[in-house]
N, CA, C and O atoms as CSV, one atom per row, in Angstrom:
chain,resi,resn,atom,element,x,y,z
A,1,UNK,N,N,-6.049,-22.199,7.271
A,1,UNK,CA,C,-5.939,-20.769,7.480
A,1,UNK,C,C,-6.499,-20.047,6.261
A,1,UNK,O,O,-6.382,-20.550,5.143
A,2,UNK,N,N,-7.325,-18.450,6.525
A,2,UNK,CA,C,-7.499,-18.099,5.514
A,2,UNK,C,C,-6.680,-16.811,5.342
A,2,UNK,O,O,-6.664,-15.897,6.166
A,3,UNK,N,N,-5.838,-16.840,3.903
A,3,UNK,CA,C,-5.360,-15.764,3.566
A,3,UNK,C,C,-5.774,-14.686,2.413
A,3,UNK,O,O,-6.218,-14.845,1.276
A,4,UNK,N,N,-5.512,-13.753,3.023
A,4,UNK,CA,C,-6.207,-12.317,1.943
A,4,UNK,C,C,-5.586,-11.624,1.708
A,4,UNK,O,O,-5.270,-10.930,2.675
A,5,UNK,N,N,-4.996,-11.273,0.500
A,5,UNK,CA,C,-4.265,-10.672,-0.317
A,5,UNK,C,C,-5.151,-9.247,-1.020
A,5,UNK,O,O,-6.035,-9.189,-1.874
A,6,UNK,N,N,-4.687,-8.554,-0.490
A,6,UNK,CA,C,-5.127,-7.085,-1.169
A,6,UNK,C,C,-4.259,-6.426,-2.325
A,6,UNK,O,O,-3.158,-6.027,-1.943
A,7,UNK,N,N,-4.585,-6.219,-3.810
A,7,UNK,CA,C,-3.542,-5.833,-4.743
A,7,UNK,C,C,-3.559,-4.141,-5.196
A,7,UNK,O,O,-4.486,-3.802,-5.932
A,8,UNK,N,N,-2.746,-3.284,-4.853
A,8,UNK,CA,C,-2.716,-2.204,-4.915
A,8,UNK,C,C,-1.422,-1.733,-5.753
A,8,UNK,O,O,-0.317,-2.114,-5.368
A,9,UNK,N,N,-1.508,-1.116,-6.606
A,9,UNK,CA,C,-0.887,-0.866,-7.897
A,9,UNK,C,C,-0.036,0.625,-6.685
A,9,UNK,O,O,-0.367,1.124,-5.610
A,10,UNK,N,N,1.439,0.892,-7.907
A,10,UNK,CA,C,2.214,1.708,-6.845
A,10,UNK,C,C,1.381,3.434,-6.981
A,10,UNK,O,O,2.071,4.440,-6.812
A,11,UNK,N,N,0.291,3.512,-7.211
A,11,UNK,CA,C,-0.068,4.723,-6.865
A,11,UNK,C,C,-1.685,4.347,-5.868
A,11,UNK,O,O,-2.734,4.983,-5.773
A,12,UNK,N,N,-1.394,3.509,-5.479
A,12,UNK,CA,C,-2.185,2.996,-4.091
A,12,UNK,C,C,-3.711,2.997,-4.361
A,12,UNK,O,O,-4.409,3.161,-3.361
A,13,UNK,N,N,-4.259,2.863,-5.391
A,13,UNK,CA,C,-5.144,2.214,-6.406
A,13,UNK,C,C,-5.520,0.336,-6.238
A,13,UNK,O,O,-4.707,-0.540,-6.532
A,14,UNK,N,N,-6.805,0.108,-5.750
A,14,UNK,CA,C,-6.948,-0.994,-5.756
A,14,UNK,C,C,-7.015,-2.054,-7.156
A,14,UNK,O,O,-7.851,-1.696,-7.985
A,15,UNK,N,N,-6.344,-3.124,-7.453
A,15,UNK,CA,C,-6.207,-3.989,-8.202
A,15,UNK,C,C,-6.735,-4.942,-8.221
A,15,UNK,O,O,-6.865,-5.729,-9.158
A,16,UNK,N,N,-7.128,-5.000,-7.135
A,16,UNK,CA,C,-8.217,-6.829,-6.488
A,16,UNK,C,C,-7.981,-6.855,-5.831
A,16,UNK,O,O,-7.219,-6.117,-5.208
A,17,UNK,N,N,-8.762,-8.173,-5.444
A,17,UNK,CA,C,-7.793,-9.102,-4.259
A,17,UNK,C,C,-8.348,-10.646,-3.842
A,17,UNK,O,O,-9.540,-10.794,-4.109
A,18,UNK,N,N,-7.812,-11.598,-3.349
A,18,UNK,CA,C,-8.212,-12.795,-3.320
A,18,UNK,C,C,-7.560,-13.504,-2.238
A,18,UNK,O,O,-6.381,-13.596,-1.896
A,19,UNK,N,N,-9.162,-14.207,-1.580
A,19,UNK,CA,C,-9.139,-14.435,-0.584
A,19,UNK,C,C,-9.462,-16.253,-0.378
A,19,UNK,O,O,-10.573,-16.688,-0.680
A,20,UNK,N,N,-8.618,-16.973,0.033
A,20,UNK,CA,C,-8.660,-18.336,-0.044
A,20,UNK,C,C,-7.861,-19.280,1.405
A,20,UNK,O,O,-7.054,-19.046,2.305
A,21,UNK,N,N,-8.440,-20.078,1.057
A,21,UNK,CA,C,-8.928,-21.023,2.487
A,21,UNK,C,C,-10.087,-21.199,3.357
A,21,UNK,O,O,-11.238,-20.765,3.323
A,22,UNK,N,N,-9.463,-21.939,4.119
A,22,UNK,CA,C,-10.791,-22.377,5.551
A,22,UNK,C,C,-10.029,-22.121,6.632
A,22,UNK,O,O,-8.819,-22.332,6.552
A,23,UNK,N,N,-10.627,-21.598,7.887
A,23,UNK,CA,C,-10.199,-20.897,9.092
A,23,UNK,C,C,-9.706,-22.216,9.654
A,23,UNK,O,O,-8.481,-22.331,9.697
A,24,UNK,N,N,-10.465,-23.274,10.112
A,24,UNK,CA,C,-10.690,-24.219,10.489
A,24,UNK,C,C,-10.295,-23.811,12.082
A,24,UNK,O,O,-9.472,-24.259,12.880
A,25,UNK,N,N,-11.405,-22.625,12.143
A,25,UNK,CA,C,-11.386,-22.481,13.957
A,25,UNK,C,C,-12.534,-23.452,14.354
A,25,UNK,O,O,-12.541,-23.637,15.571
A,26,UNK,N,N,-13.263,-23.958,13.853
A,26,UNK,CA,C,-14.307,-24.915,14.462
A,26,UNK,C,C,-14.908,-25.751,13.088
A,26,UNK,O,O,-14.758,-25.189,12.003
A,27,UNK,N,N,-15.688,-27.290,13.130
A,27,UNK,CA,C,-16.024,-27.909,12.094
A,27,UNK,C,C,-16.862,-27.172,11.283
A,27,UNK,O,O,-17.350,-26.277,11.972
A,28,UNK,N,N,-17.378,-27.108,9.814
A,28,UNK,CA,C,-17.792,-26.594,9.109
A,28,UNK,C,C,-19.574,-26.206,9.568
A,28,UNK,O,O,-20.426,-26.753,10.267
A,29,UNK,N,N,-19.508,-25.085,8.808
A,29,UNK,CA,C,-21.451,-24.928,9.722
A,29,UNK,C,C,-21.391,-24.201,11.021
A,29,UNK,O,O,-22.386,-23.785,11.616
A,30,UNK,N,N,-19.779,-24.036,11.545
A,30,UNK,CA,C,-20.098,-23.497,12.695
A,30,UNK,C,C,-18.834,-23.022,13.214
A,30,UNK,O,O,-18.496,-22.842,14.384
A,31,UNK,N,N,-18.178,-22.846,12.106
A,31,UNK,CA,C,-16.718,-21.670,12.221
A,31,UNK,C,C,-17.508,-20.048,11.896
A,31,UNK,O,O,-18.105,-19.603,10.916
A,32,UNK,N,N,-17.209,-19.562,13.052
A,32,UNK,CA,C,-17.357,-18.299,12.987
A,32,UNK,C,C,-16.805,-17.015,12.567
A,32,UNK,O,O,-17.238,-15.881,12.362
A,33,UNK,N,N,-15.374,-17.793,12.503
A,33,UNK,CA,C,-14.239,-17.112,11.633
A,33,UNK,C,C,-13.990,-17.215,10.265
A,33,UNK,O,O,-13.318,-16.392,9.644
A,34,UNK,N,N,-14.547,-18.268,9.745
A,34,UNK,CA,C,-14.506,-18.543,8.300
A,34,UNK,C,C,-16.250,-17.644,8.073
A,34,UNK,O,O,-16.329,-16.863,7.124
A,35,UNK,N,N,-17.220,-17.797,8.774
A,35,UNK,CA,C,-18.428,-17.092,8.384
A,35,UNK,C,C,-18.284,-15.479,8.353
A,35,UNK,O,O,-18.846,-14.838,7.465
A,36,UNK,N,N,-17.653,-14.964,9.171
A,36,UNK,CA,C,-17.477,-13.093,9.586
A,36,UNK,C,C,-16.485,-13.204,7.863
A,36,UNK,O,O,-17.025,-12.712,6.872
A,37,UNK,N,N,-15.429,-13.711,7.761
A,37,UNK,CA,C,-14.216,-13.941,6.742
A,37,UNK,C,C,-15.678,-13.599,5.293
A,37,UNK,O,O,-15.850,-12.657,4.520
A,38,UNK,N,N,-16.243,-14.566,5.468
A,38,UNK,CA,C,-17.032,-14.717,4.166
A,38,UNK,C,C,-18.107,-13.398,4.050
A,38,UNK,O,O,-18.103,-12.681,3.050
A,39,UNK,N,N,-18.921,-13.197,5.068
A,39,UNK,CA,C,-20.143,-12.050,5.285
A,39,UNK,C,C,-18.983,-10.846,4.860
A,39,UNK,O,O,-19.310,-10.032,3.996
A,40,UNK,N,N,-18.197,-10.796,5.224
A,40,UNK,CA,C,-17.234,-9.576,4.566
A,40,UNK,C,C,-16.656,-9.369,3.064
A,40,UNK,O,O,-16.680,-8.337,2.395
A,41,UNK,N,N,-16.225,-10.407,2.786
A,41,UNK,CA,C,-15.709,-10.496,1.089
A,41,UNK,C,C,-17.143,-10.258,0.558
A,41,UNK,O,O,-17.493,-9.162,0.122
A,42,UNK,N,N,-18.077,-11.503,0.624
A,42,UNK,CA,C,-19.137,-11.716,-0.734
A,42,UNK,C,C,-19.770,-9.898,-0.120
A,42,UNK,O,O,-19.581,-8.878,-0.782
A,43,UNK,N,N,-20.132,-9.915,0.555
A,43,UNK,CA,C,-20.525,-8.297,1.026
A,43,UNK,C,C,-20.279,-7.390,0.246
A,43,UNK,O,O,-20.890,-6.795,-0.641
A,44,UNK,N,N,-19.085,-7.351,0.790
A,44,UNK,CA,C,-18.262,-6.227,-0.130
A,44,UNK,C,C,-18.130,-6.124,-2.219
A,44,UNK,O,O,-18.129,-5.207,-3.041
A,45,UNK,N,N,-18.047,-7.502,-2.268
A,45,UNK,CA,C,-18.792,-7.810,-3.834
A,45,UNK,C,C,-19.159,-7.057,-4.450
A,45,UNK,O,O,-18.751,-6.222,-5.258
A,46,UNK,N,N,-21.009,-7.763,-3.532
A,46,UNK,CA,C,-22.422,-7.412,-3.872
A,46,UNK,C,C,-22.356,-6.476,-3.940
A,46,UNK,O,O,-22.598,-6.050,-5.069
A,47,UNK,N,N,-21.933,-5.226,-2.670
A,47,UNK,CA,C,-21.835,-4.101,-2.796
A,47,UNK,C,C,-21.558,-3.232,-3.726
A,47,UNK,O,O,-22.401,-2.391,-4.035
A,48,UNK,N,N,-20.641,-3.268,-4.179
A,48,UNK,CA,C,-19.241,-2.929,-5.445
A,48,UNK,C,C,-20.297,-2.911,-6.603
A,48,UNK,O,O,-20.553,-1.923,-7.291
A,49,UNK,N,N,-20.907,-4.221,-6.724
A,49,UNK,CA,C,-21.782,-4.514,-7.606
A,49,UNK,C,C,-23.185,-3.557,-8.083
A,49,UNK,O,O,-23.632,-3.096,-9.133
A,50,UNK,N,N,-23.528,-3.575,-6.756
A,50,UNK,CA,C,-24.801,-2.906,-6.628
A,50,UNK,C,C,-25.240,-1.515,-6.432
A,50,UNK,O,O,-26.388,-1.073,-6.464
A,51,UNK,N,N,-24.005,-0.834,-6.200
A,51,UNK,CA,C,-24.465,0.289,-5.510
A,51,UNK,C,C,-23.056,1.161,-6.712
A,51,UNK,O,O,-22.962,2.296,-7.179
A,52,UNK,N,N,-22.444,0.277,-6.781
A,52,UNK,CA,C,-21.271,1.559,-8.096
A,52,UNK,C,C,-21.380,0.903,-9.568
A,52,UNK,O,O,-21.924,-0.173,-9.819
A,53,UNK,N,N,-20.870,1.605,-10.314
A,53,UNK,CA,C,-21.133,1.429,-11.777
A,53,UNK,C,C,-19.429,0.640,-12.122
A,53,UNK,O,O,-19.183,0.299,-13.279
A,54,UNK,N,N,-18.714,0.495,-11.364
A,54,UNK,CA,C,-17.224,-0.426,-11.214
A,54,UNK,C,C,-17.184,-1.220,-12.066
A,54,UNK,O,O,-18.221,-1.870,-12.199
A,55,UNK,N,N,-16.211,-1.491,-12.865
A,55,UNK,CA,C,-16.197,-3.023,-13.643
A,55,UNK,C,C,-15.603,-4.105,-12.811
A,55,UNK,O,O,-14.602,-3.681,-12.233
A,56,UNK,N,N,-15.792,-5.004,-12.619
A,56,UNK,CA,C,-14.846,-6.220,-11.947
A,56,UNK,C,C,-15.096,-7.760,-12.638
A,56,UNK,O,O,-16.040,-8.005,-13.391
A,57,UNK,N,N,-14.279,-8.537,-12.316
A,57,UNK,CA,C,-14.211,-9.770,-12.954
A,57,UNK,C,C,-14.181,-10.600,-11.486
A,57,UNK,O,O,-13.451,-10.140,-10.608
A,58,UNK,N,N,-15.035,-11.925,-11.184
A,58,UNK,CA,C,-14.891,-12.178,-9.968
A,58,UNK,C,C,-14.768,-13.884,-10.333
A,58,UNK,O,O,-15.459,-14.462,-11.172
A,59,UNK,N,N,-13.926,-14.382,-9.651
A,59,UNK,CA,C,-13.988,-16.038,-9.744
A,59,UNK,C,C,-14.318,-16.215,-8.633
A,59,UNK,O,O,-14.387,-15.319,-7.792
A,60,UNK,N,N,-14.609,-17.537,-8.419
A,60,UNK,CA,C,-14.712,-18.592,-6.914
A,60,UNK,C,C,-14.793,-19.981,-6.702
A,60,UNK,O,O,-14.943,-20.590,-7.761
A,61,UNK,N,N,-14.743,-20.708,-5.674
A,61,UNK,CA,C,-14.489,-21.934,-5.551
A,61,UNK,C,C,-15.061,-22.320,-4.435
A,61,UNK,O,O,-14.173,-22.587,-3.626
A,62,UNK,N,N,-16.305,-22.512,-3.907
A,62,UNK,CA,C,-16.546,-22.696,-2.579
A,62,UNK,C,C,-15.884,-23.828,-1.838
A,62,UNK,O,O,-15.391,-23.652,-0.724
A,63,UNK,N,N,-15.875,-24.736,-2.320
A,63,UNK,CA,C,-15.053,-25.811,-2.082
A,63,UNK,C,C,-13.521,-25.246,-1.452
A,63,UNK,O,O,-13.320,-25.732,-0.339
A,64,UNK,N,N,-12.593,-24.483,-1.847
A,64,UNK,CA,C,-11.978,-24.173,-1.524
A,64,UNK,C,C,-11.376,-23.107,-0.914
A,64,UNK,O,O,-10.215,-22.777,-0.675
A,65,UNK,N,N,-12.919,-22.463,-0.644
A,65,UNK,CA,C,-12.809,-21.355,-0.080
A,65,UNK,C,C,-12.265,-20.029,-0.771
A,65,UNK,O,O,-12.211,-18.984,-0.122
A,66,UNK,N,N,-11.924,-20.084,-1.900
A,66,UNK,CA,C,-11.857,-18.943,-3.288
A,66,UNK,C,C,-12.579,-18.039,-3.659
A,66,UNK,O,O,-13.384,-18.096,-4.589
A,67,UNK,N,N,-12.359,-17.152,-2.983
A,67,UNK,CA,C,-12.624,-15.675,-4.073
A,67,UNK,C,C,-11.556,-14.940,-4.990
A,67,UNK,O,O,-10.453,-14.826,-4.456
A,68,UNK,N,N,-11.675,-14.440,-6.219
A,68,UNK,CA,C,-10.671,-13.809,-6.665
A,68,UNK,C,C,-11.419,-12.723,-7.222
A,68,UNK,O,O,-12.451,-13.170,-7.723
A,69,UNK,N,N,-11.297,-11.083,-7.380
A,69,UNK,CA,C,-11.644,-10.113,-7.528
A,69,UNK,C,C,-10.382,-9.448,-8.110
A,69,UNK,O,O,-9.285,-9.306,-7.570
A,70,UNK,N,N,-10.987,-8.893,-9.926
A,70,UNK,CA,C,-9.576,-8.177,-10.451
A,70,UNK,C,C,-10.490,-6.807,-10.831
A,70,UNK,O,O,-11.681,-6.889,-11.131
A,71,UNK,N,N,-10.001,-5.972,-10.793
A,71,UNK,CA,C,-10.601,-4.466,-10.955
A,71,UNK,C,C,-9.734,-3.793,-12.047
A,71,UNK,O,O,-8.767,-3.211,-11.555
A,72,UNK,N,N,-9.820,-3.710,-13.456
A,72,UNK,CA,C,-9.154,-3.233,-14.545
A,72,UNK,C,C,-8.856,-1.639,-14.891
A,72,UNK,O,O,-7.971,-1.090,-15.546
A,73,UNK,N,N,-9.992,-1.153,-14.155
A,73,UNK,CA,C,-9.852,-0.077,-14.179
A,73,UNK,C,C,-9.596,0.817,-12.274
A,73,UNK,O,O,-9.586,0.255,-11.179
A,74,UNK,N,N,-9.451,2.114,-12.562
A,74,UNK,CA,C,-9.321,2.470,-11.300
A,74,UNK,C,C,-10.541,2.823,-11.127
A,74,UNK,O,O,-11.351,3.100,-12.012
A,75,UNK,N,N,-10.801,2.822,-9.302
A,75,UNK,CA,C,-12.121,2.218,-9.046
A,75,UNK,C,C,-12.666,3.899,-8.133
A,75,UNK,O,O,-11.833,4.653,-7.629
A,76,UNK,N,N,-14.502,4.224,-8.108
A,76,UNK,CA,C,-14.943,5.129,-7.696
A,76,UNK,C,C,-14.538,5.335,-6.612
A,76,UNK,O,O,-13.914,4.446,-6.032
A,77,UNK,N,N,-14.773,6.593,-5.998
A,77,UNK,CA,C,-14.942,6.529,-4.178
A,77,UNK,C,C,-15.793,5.862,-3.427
A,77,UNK,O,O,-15.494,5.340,-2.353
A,78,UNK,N,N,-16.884,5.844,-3.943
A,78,UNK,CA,C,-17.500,4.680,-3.328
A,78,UNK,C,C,-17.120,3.294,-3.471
A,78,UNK,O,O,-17.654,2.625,-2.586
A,79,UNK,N,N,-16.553,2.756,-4.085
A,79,UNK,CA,C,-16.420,1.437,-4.284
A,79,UNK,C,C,-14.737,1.098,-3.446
A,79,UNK,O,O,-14.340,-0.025,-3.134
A,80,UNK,N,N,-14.041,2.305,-3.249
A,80,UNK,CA,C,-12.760,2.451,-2.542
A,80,UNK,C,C,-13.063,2.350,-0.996
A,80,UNK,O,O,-12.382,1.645,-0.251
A,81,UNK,N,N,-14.052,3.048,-0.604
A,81,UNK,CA,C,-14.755,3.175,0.985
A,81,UNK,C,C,-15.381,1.406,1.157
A,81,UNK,O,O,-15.208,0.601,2.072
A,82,UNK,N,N,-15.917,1.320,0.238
A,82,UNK,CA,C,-16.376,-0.227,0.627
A,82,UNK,C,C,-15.027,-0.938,0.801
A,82,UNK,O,O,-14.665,-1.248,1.936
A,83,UNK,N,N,-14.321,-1.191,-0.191
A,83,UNK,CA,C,-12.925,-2.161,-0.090
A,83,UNK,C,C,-12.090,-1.392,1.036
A,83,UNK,O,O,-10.969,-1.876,1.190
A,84,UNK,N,N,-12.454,-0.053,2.043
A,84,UNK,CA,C,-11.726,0.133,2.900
A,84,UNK,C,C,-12.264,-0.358,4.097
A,84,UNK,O,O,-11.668,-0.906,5.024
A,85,UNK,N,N,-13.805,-0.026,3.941
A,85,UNK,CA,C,-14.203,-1.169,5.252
A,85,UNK,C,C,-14.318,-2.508,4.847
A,85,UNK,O,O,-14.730,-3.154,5.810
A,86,UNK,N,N,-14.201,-2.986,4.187
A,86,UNK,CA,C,-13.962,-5.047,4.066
A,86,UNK,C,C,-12.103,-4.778,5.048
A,86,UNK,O,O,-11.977,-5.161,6.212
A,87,UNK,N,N,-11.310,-4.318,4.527
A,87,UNK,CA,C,-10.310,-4.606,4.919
A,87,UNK,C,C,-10.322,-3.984,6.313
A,87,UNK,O,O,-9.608,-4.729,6.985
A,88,UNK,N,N,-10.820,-2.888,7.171
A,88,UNK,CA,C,-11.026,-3.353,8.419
A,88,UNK,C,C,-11.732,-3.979,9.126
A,88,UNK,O,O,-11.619,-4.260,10.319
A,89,UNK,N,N,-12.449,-4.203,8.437
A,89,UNK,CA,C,-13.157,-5.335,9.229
A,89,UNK,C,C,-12.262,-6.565,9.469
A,89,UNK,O,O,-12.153,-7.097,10.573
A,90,UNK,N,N,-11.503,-7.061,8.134
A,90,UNK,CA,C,-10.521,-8.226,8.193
A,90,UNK,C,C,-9.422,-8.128,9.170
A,90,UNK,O,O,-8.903,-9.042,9.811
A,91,UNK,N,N,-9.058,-6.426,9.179
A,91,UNK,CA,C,-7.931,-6.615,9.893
A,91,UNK,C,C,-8.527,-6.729,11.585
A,91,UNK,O,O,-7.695,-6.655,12.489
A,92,UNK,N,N,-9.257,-6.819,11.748
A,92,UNK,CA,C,-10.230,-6.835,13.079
A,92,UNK,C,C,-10.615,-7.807,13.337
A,92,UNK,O,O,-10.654,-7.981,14.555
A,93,UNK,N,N,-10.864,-8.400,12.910
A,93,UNK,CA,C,-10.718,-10.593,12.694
A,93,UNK,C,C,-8.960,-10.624,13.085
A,93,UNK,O,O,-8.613,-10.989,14.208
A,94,UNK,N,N,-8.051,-10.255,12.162
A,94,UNK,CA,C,-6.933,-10.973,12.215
A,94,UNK,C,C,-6.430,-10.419,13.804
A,94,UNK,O,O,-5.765,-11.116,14.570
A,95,UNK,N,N,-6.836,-9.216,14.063
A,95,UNK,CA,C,-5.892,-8.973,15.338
A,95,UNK,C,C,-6.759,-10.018,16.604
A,95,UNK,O,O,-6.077,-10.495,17.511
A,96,UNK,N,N,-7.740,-10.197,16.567
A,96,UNK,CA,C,-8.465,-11.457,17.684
A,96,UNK,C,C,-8.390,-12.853,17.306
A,96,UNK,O,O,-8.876,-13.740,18.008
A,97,UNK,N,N,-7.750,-13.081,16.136
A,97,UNK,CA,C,-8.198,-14.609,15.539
A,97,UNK,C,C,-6.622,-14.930,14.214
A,97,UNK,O,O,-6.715,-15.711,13.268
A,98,UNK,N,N,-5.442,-14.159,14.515
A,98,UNK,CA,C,-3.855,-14.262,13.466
A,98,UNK,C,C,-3.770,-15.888,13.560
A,98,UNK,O,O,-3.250,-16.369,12.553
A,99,UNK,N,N,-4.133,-16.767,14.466
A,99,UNK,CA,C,-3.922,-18.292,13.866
A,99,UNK,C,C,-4.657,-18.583,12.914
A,99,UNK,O,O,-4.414,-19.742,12.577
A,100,UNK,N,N,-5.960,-17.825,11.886
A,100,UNK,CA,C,-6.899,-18.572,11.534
A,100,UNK,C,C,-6.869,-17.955,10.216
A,100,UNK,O,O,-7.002,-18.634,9.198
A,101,UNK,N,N,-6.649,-16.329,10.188
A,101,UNK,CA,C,-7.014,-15.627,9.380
A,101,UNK,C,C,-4.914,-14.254,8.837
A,101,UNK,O,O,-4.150,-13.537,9.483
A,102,UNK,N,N,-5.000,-14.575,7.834
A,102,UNK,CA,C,-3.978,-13.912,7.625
A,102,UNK,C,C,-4.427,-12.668,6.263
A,102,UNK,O,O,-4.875,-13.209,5.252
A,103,UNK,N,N,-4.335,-11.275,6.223
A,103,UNK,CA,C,-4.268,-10.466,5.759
A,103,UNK,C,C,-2.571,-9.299,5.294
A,103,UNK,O,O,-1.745,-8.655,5.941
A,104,UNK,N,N,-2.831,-9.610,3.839
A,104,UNK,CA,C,-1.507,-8.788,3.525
A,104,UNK,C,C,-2.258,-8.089,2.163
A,104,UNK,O,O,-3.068,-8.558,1.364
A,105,UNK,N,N,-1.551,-6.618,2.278
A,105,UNK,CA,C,-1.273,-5.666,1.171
A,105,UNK,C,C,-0.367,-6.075,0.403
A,105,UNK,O,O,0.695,-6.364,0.955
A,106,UNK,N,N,-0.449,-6.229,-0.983
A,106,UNK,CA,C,0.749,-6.303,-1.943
A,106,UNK,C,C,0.356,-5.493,-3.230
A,106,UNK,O,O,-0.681,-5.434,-3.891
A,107,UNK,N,N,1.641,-4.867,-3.332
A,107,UNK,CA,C,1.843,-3.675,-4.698
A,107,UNK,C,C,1.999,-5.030,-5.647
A,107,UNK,O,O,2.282,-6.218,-5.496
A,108,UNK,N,N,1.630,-4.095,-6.747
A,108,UNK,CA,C,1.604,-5.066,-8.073
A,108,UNK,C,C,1.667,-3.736,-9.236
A,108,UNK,O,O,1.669,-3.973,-10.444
């Protein structure tokens, strides 16, 4: 299963977030749920990356299906609109596919 943890500080400010596992809705190369899962995180990244002036710190693990994303500072509007569509998009996976893919908000 893959789970995604969204970290939002108590004035609802994104903190990161990190996303780990394998869907294992079908063998590797041809899970479609672990591929939409992935085209959405690294996406959203690149994005963050490319298009705002944001600081972030990013780990990963392909092997284990690991992303981790920490955001030190509070983050532009643009870079807030991107991390708002990654997370519907996810939550749009989880409502067709909750055996494979799990999404939670947590204050920190």
């Amino acid at each position: 299963m893959i789970h995604v943890t969204v970290y939002k500080d108590k004035n609802d400010h994104y903190r990161g977030f990190r996303c780990d596992g394998h869907a294992e809705y079908a063998e590797p190369g041809e899970d479609i749920v672990c591929s939409a899962v992935s085209v959405l995180v690294i996406n959203t990244v690149n994005a963050i990356e490319q298009l705002t002036e944001d600081a972030f710190s990013v780990g990963a693990d392909e092997e284990y299906g690991l992303i981790d994303v920490d955001f030190p500072d509070t983050l532009s509007h643009d870079a807030v609109l991107l991390l708002d569509t990654m997370i519907m998009g996810l939550q749009s996976i989880e409502e067709t596919h909750s055996e494979f893919i799990h999404l939670e908000i947590e204050e920190v």
